[in-house]
C-alpha positions in Angstrom: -118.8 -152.9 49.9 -121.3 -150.1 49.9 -123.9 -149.5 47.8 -122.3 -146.3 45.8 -119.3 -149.0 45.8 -120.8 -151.4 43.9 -122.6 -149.2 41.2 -118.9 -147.1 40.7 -117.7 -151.3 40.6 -120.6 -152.3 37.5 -119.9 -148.6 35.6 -116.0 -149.1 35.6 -117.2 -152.8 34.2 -119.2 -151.9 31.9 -117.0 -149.3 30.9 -114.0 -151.9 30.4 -116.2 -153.9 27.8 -114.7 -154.0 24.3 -117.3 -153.2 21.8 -118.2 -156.8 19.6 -119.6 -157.2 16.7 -122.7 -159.1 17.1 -125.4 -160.6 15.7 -128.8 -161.3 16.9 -130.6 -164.3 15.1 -134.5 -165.1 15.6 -137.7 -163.8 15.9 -138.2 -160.0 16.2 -142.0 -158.1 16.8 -143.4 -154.8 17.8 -144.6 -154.4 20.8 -147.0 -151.6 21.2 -149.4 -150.7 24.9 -152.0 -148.7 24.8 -152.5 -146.8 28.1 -155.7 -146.0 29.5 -159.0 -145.6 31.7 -161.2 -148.1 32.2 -163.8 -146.1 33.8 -166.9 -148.0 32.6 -168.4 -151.2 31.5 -168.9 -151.8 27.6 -173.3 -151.8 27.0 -172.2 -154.2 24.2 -170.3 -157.1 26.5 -169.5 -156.6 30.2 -166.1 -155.4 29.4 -164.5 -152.9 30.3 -164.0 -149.8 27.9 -160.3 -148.7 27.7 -160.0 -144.7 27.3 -156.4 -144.8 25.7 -154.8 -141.4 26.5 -151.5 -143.0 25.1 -149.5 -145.7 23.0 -145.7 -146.7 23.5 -144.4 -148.5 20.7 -141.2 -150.7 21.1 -139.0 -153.2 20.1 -139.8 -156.9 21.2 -138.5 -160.4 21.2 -135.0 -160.7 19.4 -135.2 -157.5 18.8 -135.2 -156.4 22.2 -132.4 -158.4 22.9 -130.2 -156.7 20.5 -131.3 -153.1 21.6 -130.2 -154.0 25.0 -126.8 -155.1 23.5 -126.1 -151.5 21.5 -127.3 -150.3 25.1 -124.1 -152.2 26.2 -122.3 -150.3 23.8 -122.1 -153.1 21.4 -122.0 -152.8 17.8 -125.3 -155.2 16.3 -126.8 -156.5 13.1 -130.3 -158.6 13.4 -131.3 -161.2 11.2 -134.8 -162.4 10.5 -138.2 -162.2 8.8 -140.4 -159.4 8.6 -143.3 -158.8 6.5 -144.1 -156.5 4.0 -146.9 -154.6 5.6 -146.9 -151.7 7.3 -145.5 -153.2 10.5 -142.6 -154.4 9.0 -141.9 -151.5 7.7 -142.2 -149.7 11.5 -140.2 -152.3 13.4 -137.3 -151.8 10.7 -137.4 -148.0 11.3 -137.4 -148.1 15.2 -134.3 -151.0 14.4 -132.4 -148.4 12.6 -133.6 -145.9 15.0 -131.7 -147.5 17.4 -128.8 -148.2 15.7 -129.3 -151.8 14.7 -128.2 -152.5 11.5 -130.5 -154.3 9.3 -128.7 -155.5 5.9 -129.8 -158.9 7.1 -133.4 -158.7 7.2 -135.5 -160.3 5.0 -138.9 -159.7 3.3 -141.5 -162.4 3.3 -144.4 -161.1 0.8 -146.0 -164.0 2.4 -145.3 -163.6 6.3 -147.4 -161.0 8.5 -144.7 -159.1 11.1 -145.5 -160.4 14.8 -147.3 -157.3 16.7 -148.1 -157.9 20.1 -150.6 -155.0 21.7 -151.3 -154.8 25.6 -153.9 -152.9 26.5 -153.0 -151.1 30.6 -155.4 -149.6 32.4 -155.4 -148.2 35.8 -152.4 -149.2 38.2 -150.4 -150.3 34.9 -153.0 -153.5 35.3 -152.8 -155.1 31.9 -156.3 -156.0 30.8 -156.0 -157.6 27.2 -153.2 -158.7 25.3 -154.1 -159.0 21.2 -151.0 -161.0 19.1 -151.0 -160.6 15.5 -148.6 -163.2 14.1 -147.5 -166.2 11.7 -146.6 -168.9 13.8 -146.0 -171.3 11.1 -141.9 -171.8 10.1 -140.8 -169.6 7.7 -140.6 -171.7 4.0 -137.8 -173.5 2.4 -137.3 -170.7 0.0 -136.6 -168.1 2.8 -135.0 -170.5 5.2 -132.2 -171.2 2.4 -132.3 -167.1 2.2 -131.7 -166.9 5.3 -128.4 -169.8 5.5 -126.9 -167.9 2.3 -126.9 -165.0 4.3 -125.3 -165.9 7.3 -122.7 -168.3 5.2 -122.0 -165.1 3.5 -121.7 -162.6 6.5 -120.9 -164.8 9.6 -117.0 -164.3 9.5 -117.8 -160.3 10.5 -119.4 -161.0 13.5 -117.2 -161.8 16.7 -120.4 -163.1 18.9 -123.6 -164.7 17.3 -126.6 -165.0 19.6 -130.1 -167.2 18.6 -133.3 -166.1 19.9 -135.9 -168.3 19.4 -139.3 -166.9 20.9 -141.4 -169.6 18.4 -142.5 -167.0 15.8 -141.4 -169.7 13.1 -138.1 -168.0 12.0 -136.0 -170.6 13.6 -136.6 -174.2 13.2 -135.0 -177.6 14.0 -133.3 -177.6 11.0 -132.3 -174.2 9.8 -131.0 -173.9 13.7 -128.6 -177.2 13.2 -127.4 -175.1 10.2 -126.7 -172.0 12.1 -124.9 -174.0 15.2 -123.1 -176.1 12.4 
């Protein structure tokens, strides 16, 4: 089979695949680069300084996984945690943005949203990485938000997918409820 064969063969597939309703459980962040120069050393530390000429700002961890599913034409909810700071605010935007519906979020006045920023410099070389997050499980109070919610909702959904990328959104025992 040629090569023009077998891309014709994967775009009648994915053009044969009947739309699901899905849900994405886990933990979702931003992820945002910064693109640069690095062009000197800092007179501060020897590091070098990053020029950023631009910033890309997109969706990561479970939340990456469900925009590649509406990519596969799929029709997605996500449910996690976010917090209610500015970045929680973002990520549910560029969700929504991308046609991920988000009914099943939850606000944690508590919780600080998981960013994760790369800084690239020449070559697409990533030179730093900076995480702001919560790793610590979500509380009881949420958790229990979070089981009423999917008690409530799961018969809508035909496919149910956990991501667990150790934010502290899934734990051992909220999970066991999920699978159960």
């Amino acid at each position: 089979m040629s090569r023009m064969e077998r891309k014709m063969n994967i775009e009648t597939q994915l053009n044969n695949i009947k739309t699901k309703k899905v849900l994405v459980i886990g933990d979702i962040m931003l992820d945002k680069y910064f693109f640069g120069e690095a062009k000197r050393l800092s007179p501060e530390a020897p590091v070098p300084v990053l020029h950023k000429t631009r910033e890309t700002i997109v969706l990561g961890g479970a939340s990456n996984v469900a925009r590649n599913l509406v990519r596969a034409i799929q029709d997605v909810s996500i449910m996690s945690v976010i917090g209610n700071d500015e970045e929680g605010k973002i990520l549910k935007k560029i969700l929504e943005d991308n046609k991920i519906h988000t009914d099943l979020l939850i606000l944690d006045k508590e919780r600080t949203t998981t960013v994760k920023t790369r800084m690239i410099g020449p070559n697409n070389a990533q030179m730093l990485r900076l995480d702001v997050e919560d790793t610590t499980s979500i509380s009881d109070e949420i958790s229990d938000k979070m089981i009423k919610l999917y008690e409530a909702n799961i018969e809508k959904f035909d496919i149910i997918i956990i991501s667990d990328y150790k934010k502290g959104v899934l734990n051992v025992q909220n999970t066991a409820e999920l699978i159960r």
